[in-house]
C-alpha positions as CSV (number, residue, x, y, z in Angstrom):
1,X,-8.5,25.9,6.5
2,X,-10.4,27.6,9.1
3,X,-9.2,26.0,13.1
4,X,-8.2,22.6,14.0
5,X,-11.5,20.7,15.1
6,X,-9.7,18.0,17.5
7,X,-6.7,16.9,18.9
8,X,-6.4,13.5,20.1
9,X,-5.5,12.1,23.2
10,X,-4.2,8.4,23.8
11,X,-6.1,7.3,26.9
12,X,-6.7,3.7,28.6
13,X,-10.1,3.6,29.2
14,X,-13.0,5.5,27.5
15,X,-15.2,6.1,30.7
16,X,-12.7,6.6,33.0
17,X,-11.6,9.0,30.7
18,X,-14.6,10.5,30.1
19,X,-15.4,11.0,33.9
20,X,-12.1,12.8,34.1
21,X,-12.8,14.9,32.4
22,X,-16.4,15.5,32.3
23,X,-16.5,15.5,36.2
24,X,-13.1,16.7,37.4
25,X,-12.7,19.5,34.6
26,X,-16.1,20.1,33.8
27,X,-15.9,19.7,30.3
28,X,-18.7,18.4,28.0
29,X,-19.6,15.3,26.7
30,X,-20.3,16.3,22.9
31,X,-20.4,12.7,21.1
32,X,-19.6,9.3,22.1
33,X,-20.7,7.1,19.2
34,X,-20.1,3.1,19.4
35,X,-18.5,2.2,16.0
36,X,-18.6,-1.1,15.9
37,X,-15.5,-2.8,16.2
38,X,-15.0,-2.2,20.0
39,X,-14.3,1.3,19.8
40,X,-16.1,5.0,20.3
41,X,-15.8,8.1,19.1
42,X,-15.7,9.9,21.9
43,X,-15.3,13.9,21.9
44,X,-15.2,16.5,24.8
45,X,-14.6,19.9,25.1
46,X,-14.9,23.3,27.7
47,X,-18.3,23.4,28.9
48,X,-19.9,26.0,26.0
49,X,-16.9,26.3,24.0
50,X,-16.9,26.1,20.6
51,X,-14.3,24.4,18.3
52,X,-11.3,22.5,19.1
53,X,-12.2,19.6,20.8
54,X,-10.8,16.2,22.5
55,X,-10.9,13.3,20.6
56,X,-10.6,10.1,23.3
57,X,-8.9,7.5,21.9
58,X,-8.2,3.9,23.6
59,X,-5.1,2.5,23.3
60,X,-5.2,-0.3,20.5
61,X,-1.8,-1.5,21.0
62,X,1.2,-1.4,23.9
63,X,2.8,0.9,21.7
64,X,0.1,3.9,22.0
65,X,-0.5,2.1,25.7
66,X,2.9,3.4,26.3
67,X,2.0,7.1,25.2
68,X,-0.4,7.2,27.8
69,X,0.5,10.3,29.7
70,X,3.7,11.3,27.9
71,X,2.1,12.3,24.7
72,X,4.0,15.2,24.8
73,X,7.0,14.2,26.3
74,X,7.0,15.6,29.7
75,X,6.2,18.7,28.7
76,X,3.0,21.1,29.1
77,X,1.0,20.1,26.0
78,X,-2.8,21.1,26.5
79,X,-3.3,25.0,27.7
80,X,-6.8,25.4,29.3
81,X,-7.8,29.1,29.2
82,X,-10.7,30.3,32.0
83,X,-12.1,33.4,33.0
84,X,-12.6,32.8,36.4
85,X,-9.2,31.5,37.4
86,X,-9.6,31.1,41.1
87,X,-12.9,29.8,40.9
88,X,-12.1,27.0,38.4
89,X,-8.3,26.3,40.3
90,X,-10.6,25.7,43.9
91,X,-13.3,23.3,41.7
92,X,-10.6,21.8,40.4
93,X,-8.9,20.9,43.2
94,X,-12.1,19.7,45.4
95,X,-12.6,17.8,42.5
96,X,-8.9,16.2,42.8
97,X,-7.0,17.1,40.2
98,X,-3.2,17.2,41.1
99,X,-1.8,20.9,40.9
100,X,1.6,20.4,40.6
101,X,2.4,24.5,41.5
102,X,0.7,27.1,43.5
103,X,-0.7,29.5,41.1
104,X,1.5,31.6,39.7
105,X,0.7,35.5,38.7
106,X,3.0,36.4,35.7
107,X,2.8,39.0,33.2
108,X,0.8,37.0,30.5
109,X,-2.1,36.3,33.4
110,X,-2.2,33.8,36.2
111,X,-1.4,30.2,35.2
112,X,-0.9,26.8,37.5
113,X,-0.3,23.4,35.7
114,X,-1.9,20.1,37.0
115,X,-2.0,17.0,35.7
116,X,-4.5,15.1,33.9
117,X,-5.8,11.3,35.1
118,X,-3.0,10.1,33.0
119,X,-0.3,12.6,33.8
120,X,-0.4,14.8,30.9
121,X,0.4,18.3,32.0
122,X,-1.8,20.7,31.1
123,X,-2.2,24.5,32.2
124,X,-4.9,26.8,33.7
125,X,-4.5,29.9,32.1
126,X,-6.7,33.3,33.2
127,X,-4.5,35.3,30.1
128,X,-4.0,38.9,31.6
C-alpha cells in the first residue's frame, strides 16, 4: 500500500459543497461524474496537490444527514498544510470562512483552525 487516495466527507449538498470548497478554500475540482442513480462522484483536493483527496458524498439517509459536520466528533479532523500561511489565512477569511482562533505561532509552525461550511474543524498549518 502506497498513501490513502481519499477520505470522505458526509456533506448535504454536492454544489454547495463543491463551491465551498473550490471557492472559499481554493481547492480543485478534480472529477465530478454523474453515476446514475442520483448521485456523483465528486473529488477535490489542494490546488496542485497530488494524492489524498476529498471524496463529496451526499447524505443518503438522516443517519449520515446527522454526521454532517461532526464527522469527527467535535474534534480537528482535516489538517490543511500551506506554505504561505498569512497569505492563504487573509484569502481565507475575505472569502468567509469562520476562523475560530487568531493564528497561533507554536513550535511545530503557525496553525489557526476554522470551520468548514458544515462545521467540521479543520487546521491551517504553515509546519515550522
Amino acid at each position: 500500500m502506497s498513501h490513502i487516495a481519499l477520505v470522505t466527507l458526509v456533506v448535504r449538498d454536492y454544489d454547495e459543497a463543491l463551491a465551498f470548497y473550490t471557492d472559499a478554500l481554493g481547492f480543485e475540482r478534480v472529477e465530478d461524474t454523474d453515476r446514475g442513480d442520483g448521485t456523483r462522484w465528486v473529488v477535490v483536493r489542494p490546488r496542485g496537490a497530488e494524492g489524498t483527496g476529498l471524496l463529496l458524498a451526499r447524505a443518503k439517509d438522516e443517519a449520515q444527514a446527522a454526521s454532517v459536520g461532526a464527522q469527527t466528533g467535535g474534534r480537528v479532523g482535516f489538517f490543511l498544510h500551506t506554505e504561505d500561511f498569512a497569505g492563504d489565512h487573509a484569502r481565507m477569511r475575505a472569502a468567509g470562512v469562520r476562523f475560530l482562533e487568531e493564528p497561533r505561532h507554536e513550535v511545530y509552525g503557525s496553525v489557526a483552525v476554522f470551520e468548514d461550511l458544515y462545521g467540521n474543524r479543520w487546521d491551517l498549518l504553515q509546519p515550522a
